[in-house]
DSSP file (Angstrom, degrees, kcal/mol; ACC not computed):
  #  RESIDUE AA STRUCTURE BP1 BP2  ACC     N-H-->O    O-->H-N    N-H-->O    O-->H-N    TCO  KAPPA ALPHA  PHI   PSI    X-CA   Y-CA   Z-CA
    1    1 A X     >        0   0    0      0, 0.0     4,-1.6     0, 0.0     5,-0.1   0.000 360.0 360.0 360.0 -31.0  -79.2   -1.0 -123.8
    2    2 A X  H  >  +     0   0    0      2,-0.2     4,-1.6     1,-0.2     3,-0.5   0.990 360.0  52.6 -44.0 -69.4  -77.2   -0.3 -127.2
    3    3 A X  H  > S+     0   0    0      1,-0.2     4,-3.2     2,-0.2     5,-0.3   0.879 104.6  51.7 -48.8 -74.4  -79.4    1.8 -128.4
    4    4 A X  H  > S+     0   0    0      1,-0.2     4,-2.6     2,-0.2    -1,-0.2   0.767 118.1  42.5 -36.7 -47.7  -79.5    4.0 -125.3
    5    5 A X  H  X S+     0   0    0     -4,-1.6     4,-1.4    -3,-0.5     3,-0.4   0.983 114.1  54.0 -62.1 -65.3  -75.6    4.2 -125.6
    6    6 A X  H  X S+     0   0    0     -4,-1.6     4,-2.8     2,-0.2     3,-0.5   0.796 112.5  39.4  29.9 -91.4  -76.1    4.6 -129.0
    7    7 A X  H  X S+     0   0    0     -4,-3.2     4,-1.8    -5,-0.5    -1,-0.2   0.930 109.2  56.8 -50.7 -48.3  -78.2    7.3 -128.6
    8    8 A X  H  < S+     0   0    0     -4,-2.6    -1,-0.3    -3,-0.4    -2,-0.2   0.493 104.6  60.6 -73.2  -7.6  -76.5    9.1 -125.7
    9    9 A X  H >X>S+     0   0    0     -4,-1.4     3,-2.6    -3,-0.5     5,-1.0   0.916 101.9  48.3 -74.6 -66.6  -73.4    9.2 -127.9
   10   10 A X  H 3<5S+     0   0    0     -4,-2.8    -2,-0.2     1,-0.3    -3,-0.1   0.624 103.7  61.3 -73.6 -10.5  -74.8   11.1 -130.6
   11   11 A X  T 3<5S+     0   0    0     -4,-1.8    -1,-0.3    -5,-0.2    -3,-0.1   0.649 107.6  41.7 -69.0 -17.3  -76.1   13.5 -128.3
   12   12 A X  T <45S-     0   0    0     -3,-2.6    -2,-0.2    -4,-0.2    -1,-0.2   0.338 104.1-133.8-124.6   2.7  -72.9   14.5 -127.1
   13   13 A X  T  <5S+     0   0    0     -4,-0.7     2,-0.3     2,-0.1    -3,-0.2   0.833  77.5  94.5  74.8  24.4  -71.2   14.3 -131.3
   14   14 A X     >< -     0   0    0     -5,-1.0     4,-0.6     1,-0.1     3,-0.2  -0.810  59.2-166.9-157.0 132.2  -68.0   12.2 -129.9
   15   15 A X  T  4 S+     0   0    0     -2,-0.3     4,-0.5     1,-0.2    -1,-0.1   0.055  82.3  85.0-107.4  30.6  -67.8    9.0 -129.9
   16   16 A X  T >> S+     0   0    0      2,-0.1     3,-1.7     3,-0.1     4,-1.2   0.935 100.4  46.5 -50.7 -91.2  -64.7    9.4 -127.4
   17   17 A X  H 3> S+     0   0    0      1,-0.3     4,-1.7     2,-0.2     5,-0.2   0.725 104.7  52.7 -36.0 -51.8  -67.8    9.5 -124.7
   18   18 A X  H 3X S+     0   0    0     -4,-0.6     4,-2.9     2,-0.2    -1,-0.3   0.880 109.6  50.5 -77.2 -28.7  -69.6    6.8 -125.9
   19   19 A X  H X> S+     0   0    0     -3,-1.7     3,-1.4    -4,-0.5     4,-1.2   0.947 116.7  47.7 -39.2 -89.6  -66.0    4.6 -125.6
   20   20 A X  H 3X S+     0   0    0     -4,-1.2     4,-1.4     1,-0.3    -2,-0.2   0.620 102.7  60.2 -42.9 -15.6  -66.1    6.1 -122.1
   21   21 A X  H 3X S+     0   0    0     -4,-1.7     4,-1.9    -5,-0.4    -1,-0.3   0.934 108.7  42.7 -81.6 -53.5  -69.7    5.2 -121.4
   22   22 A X  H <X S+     0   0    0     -4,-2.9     4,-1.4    -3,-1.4    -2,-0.2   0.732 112.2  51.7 -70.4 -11.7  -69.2    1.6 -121.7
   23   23 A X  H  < S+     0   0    0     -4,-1.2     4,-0.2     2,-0.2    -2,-0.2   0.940 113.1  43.5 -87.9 -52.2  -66.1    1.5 -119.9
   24   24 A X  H  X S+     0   0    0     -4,-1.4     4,-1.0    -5,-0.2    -2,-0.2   0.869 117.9  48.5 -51.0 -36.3  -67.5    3.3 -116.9
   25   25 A X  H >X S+     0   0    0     -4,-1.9     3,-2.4     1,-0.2     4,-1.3   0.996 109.4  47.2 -70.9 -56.3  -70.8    1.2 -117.0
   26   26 A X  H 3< S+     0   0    0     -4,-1.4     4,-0.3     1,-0.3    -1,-0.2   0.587 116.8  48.6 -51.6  -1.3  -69.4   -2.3 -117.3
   27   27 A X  H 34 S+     0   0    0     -4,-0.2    -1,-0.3     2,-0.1    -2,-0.2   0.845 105.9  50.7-110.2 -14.8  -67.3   -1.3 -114.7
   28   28 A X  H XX S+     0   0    0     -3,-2.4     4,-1.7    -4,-1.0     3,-0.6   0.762 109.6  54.6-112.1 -61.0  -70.1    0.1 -112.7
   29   29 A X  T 3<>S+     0   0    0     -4,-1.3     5,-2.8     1,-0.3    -3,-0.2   0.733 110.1  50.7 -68.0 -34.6  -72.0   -3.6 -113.3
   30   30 A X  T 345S+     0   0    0     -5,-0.4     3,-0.3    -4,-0.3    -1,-0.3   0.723 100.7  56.6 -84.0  -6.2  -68.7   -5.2 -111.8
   31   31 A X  T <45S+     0   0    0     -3,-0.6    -2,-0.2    -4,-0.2    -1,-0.2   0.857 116.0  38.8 -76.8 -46.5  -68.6   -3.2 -108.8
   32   32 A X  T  <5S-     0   0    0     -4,-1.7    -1,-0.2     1,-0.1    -2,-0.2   0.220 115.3-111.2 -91.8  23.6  -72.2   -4.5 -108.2
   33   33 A X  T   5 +     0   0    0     -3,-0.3     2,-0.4     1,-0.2    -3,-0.2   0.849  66.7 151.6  72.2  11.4  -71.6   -8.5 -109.5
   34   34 A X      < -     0   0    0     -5,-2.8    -1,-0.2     1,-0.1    -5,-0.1  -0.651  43.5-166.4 -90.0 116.7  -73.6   -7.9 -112.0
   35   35 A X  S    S+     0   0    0     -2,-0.4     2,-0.4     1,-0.2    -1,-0.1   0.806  76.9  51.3 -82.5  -7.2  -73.0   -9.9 -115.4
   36   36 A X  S    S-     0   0    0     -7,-0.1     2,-0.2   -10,-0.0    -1,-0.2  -0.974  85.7-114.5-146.4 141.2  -75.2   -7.5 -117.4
   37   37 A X        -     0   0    0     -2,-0.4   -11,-0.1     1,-0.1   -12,-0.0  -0.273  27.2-154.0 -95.8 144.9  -75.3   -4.0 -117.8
   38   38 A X        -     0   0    0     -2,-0.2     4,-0.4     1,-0.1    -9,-0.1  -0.226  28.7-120.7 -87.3 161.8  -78.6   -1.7 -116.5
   39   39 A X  S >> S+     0   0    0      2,-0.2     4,-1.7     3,-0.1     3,-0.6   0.812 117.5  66.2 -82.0 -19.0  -79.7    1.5 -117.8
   40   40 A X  H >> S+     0   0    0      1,-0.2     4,-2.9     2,-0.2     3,-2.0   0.982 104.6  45.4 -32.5 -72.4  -79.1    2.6 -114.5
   41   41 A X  H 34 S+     0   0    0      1,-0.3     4,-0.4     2,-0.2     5,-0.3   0.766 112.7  49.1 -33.9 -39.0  -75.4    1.9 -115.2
   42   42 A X  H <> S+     0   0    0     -3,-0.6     4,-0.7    -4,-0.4    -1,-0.3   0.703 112.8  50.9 -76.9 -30.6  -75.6    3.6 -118.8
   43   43 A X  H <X S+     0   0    0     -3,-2.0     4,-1.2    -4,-1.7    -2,-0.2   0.903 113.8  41.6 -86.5 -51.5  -77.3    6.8 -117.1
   44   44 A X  H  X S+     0   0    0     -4,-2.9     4,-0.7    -5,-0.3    -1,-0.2   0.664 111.9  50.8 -67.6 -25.1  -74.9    7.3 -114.5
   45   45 A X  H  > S+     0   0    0     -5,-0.5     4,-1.8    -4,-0.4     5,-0.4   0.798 100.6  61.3-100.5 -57.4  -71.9    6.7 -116.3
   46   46 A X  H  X S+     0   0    0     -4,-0.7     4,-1.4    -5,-0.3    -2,-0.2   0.923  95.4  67.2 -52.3 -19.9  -72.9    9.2 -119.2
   47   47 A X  H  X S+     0   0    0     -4,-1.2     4,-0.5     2,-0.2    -1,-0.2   0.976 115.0  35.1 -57.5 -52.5  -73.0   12.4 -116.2
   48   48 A X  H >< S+     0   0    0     -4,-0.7     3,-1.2     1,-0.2    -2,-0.2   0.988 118.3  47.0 -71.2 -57.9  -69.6   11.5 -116.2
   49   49 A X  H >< S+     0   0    0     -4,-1.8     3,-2.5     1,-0.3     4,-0.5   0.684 103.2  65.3 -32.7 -43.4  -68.8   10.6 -120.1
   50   50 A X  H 3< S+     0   0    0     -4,-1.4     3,-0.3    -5,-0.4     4,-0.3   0.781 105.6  40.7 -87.4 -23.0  -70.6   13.8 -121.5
   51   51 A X  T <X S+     0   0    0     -3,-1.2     4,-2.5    -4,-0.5    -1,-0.3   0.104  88.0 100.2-100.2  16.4  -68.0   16.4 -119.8
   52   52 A X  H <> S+     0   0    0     -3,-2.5     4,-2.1     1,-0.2    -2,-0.2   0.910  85.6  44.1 -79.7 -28.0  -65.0   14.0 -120.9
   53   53 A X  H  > S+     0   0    0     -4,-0.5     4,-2.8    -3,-0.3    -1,-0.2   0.976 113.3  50.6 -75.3 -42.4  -64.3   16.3 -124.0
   54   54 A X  H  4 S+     0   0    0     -4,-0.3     4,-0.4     1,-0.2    -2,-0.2   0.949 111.4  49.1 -55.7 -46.7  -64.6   19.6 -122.0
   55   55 A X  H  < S+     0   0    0     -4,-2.5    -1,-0.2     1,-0.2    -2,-0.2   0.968 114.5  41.2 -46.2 -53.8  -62.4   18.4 -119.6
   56   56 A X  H  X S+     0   0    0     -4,-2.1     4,-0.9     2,-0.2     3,-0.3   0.704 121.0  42.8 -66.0 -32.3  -59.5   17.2 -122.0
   57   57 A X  T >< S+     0   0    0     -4,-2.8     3,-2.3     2,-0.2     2,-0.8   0.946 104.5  61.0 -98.9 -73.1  -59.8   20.2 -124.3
   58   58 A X  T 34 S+     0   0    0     -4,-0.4    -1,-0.2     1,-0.3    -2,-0.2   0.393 103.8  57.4 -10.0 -25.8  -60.1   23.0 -121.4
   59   59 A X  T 34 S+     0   0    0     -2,-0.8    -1,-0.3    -3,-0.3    -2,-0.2   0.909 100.6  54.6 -75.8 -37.7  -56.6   21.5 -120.6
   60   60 A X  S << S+     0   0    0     -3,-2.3    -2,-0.2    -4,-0.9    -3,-0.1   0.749  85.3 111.8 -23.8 -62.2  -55.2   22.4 -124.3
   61   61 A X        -     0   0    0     -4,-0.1     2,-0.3     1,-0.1     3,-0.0   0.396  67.2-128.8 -81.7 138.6  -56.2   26.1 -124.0
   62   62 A X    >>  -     0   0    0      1,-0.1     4,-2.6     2,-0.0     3,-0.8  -0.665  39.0 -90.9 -96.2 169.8  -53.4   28.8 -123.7
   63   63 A X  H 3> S+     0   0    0      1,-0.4     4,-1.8    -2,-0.3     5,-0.3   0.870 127.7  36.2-104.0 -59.5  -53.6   31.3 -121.0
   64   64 A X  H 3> S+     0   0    0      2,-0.2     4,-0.6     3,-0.2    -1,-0.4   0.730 112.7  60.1 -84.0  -5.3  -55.7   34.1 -122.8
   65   65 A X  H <> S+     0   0    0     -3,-0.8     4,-2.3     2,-0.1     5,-0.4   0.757 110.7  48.4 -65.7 -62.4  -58.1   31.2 -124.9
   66   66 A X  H  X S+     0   0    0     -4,-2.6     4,-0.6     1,-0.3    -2,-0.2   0.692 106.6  52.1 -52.2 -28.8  -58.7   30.5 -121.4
   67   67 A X  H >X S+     0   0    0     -4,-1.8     4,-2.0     2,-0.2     3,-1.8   0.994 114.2  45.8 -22.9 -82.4  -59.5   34.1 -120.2
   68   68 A X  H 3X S+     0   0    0     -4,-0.6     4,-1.6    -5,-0.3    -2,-0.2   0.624 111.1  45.1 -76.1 -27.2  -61.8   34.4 -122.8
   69   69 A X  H 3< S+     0   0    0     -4,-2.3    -1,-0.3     2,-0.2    -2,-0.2   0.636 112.2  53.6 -90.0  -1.9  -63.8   31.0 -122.5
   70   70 A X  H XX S+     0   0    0     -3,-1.8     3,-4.5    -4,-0.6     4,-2.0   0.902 114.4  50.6-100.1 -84.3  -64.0   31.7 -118.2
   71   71 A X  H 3X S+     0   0    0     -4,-2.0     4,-0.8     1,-0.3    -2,-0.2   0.750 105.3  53.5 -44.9 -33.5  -65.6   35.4 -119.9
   72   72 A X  H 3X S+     0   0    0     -4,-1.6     4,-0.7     2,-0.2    -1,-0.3   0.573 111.1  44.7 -78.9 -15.7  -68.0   33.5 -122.1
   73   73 A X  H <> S+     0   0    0     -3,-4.5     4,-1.5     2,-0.1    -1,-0.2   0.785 114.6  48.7 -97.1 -31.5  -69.6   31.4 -118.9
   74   74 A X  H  < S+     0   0    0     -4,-2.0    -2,-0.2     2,-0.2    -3,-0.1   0.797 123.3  28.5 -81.2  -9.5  -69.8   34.1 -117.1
   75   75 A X  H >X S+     0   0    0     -4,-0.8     3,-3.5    -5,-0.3     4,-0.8   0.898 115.8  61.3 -84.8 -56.8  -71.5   36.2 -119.7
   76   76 A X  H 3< S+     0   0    0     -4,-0.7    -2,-0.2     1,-0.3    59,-0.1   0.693  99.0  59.3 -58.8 -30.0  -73.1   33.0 -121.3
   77   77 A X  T 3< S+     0   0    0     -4,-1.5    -1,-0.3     1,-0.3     3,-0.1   0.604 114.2  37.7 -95.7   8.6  -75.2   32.2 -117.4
   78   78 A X  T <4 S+     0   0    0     -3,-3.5     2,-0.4     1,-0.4    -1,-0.3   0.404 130.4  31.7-120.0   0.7  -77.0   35.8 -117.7
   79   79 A X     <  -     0   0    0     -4,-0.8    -1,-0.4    -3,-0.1     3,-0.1  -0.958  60.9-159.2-155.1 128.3  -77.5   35.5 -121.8
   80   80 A X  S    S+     0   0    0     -2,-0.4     2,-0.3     1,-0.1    51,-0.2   0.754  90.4  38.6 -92.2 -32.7  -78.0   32.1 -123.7
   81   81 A X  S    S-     0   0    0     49,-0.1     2,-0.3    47,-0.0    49,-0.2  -0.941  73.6-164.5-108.7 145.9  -76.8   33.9 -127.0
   82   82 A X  E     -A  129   0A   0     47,-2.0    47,-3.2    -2,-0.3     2,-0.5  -0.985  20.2-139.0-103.2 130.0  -73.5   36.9 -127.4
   83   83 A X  E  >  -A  128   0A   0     -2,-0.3     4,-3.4    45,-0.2     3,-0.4  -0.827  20.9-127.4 -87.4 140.7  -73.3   38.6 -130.0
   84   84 A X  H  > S+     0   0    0     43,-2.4     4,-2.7    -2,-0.5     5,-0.5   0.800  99.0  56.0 -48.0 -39.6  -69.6   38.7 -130.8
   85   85 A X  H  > S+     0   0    0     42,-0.2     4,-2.0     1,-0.2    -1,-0.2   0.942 112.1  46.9 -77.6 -30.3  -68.7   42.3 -131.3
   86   86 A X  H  > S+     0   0    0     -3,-0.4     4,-2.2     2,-0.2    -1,-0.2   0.854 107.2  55.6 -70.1 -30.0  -70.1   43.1 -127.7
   87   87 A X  H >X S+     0   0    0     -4,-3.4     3,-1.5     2,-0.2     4,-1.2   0.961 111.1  49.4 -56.6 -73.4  -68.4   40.3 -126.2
   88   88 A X  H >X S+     0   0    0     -4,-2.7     3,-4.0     1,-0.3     4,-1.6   0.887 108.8  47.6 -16.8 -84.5  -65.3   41.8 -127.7
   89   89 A X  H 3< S+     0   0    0     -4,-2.0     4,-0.4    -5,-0.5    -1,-0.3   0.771 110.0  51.4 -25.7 -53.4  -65.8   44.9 -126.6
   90   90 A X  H << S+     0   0    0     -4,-2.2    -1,-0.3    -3,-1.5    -2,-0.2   0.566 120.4  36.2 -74.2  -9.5  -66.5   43.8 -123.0
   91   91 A X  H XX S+     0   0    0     -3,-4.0     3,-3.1    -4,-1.2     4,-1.9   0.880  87.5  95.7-102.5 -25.9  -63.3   41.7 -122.8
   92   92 A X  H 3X S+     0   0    0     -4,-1.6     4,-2.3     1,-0.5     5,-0.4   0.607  97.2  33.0 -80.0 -56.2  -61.0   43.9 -124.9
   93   93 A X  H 34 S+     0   0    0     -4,-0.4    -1,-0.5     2,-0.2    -2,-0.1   0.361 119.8  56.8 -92.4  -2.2  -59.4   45.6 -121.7
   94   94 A X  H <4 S+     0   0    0     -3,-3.1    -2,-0.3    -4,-0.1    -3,-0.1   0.894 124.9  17.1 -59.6 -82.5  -59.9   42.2 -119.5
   95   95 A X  H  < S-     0   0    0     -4,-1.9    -3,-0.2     1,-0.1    -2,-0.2   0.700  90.3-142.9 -81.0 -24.4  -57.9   40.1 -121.7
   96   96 A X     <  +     0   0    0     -4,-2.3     2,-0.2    -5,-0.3    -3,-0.1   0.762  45.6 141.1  85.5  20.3  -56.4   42.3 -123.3
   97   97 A X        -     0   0    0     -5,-0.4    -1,-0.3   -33,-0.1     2,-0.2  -0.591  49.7-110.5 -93.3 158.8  -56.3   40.5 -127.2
   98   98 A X     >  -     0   0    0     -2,-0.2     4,-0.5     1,-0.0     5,-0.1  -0.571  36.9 -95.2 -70.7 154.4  -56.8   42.6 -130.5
   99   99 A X  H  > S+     0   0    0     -2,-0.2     4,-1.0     2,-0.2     3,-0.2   0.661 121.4  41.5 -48.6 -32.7  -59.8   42.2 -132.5
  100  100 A X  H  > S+     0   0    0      1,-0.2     4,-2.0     2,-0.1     5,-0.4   0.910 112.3  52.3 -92.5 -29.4  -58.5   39.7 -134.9
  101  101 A X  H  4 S+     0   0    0      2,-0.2     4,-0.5     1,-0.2    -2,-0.2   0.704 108.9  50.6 -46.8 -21.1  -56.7   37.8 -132.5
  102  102 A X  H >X S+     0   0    0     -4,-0.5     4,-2.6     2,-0.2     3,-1.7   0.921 116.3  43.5-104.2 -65.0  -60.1   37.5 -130.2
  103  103 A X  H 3X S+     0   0    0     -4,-1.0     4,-0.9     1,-0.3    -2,-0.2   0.609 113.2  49.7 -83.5 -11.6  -62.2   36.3 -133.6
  104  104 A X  H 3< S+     0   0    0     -4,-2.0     4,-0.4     2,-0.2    -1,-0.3   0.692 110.3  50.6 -98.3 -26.9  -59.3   34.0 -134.5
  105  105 A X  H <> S+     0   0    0     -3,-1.7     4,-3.9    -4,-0.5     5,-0.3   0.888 111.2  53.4 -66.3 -63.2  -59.6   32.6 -130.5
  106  106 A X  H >< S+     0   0    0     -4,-2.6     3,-0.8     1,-0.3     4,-0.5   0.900 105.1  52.6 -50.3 -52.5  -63.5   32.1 -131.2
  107  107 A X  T 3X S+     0   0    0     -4,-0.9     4,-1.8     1,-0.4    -1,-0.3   0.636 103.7  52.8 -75.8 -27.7  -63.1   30.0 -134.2
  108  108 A X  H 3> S+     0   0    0     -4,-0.4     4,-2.9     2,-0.2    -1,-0.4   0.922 112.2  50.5 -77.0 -37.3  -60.9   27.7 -132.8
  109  109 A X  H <<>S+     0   0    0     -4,-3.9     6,-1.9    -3,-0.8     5,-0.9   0.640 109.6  43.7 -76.9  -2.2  -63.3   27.3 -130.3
  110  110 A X  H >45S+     0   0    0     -4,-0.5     3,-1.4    -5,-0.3    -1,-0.2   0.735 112.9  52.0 -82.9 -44.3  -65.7   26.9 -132.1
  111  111 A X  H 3<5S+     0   0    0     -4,-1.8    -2,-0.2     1,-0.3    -3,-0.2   0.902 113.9  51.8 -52.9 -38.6  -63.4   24.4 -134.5
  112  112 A X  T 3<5S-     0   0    0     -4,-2.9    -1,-0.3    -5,-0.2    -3,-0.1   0.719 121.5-115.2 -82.0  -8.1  -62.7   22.6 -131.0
  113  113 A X  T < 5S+     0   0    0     -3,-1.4    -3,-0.2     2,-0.3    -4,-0.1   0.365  82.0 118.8  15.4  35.8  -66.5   22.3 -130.2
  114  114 A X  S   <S+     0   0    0     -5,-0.9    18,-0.7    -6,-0.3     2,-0.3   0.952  78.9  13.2 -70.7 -39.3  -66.5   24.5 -127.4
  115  115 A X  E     -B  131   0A   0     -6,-1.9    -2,-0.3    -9,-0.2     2,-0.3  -0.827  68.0-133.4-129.3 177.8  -68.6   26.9 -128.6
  116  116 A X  E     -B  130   0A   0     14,-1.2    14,-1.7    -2,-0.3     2,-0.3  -0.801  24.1-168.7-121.2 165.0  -71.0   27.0 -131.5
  117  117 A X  E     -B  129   0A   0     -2,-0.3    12,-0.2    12,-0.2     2,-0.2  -0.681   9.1-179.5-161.0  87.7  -70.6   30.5 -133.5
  118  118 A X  E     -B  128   0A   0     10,-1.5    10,-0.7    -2,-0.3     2,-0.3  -0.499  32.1-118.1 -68.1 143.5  -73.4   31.5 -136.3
  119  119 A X  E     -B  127   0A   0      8,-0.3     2,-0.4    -2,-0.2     8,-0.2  -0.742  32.3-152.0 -82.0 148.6  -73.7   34.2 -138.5
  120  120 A X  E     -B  126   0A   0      6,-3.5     6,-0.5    -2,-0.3   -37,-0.0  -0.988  25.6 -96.4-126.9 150.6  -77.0   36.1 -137.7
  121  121 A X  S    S+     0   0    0     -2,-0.4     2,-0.3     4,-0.1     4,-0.0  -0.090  81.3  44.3 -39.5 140.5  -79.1   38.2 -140.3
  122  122 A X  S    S+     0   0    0      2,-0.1     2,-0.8     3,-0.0     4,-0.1  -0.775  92.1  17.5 122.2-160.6  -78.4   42.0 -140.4
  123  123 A X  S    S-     0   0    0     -2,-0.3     2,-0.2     2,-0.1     3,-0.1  -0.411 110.1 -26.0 -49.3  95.4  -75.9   44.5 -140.3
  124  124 A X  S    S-     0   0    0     -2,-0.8     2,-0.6     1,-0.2    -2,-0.1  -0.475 102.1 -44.9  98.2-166.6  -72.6   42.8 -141.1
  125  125 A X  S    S-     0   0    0     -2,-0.2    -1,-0.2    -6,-0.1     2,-0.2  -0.622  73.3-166.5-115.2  70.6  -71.5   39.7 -140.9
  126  126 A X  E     - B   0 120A   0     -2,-0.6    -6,-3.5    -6,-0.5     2,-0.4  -0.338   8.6-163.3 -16.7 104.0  -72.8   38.9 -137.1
  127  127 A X  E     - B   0 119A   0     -8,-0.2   -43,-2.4    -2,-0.2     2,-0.3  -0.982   1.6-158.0-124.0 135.1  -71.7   36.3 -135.3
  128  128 A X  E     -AB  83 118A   0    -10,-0.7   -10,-1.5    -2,-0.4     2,-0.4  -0.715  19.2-134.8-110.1 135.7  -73.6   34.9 -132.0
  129  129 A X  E     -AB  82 117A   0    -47,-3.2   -47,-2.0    -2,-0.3     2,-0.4  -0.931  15.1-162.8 -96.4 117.1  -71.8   32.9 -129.6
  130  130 A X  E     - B   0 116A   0    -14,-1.7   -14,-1.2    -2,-0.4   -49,-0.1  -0.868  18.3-148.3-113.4 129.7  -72.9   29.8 -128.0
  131  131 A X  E     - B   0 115A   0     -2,-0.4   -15,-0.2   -59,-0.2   -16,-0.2   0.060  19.0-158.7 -40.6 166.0  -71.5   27.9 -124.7
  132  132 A X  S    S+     0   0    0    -18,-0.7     2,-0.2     2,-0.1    -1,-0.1  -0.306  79.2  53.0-132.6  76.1  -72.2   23.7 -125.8
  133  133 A X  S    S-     0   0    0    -79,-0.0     5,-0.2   -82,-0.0    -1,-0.1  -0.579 110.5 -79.9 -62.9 146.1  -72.1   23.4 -122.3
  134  134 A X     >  -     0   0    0      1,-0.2     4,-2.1    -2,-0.2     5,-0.1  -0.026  35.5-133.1 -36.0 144.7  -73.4   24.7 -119.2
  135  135 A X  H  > S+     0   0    0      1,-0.2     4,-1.5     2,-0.2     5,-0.2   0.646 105.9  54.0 -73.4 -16.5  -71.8   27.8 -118.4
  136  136 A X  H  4 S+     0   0    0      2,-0.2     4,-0.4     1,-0.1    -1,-0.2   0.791 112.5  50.5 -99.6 -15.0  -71.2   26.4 -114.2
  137  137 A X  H  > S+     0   0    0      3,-0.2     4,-2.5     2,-0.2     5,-0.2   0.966 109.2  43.7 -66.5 -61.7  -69.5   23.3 -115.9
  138  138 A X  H  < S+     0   0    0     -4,-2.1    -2,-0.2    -5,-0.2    -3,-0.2   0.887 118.9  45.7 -57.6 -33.3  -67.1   25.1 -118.2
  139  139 A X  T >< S+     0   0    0     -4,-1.5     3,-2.1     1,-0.2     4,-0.5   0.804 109.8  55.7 -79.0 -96.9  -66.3   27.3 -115.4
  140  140 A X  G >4 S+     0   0    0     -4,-0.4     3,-0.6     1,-0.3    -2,-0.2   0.355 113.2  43.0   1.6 -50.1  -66.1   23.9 -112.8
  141  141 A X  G 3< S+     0   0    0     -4,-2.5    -1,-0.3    -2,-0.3    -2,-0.1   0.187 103.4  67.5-101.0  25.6  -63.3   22.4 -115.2
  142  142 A X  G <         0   0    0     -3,-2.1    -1,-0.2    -5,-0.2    -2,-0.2   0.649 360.0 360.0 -99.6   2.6  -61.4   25.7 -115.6
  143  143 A X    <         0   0    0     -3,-0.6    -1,-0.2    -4,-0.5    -2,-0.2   0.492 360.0 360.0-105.5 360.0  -60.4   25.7 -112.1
């Protein structure tokens, strides 16, 4: 069962979750009388564990980060990659940032692991945006 935790830790890069995974399972195993803990108990409790950072950092966020990461699920659930300078563009008169302010917004959210942010080959220095979460989650804990 370690190993499963283990595992299911590094899948989600914070071991804040994997804390939270045994405390929800053992607690999960005392609810049923149980002296030893299942993978049922390990599976179930990580659905909860794996959104514990999204939750906690989605509260951080100031009032236009949050704008902008609410525009990036809602773009993000019709397109699995953005390239940045059209996200801009589309938000510009929404949110209402400057251009460096907006790219200075991504990179912290990228720094925070909300999103992941590559350069891509080609004209400029491209950068593609991606949610690391479902886009109906990050929108579920913005509300």
């Amino acid at each position: 069962m370690l190993d499963l935790v283990v595992e299911q830790t590094q899948n989600s890069g914070d071991l804040r979750v994997g804390i939270d995974l045994l405390k929800r399972a053992a607690l999960s195993a005392e609810r049923d009388a149980r002296k030893s803990i299942t993978r049922t108990d390990i599976c179930g409790a990580y659905e909860v564990s794996r959104y514990l950072h999204l939750s906690y950092t989605v509260k951080t966020l100031k009032d236009e980060e949050r704008q902008i990461l609410k525009a990036l699920a809602g773009i993000s659930q019709q397109e699995k990659k953005m390239n940045a300078g059209e996200v801009y563009k589309a938000l510009h008169e929404q949110v209402g940032v400057g251009y460096t302010r907006f790219y200075e917004i991504i990179k912290k959210m990228d720094a925070m692991r909300l999103v992941n942010l590559q350069y891509r080959d080609g004209k400029g220095r491209t950068r593609v945006i991606t949610l690391r979460y479902e886009p109906e989650k990050v929108l579920e804990y913005m509300k």
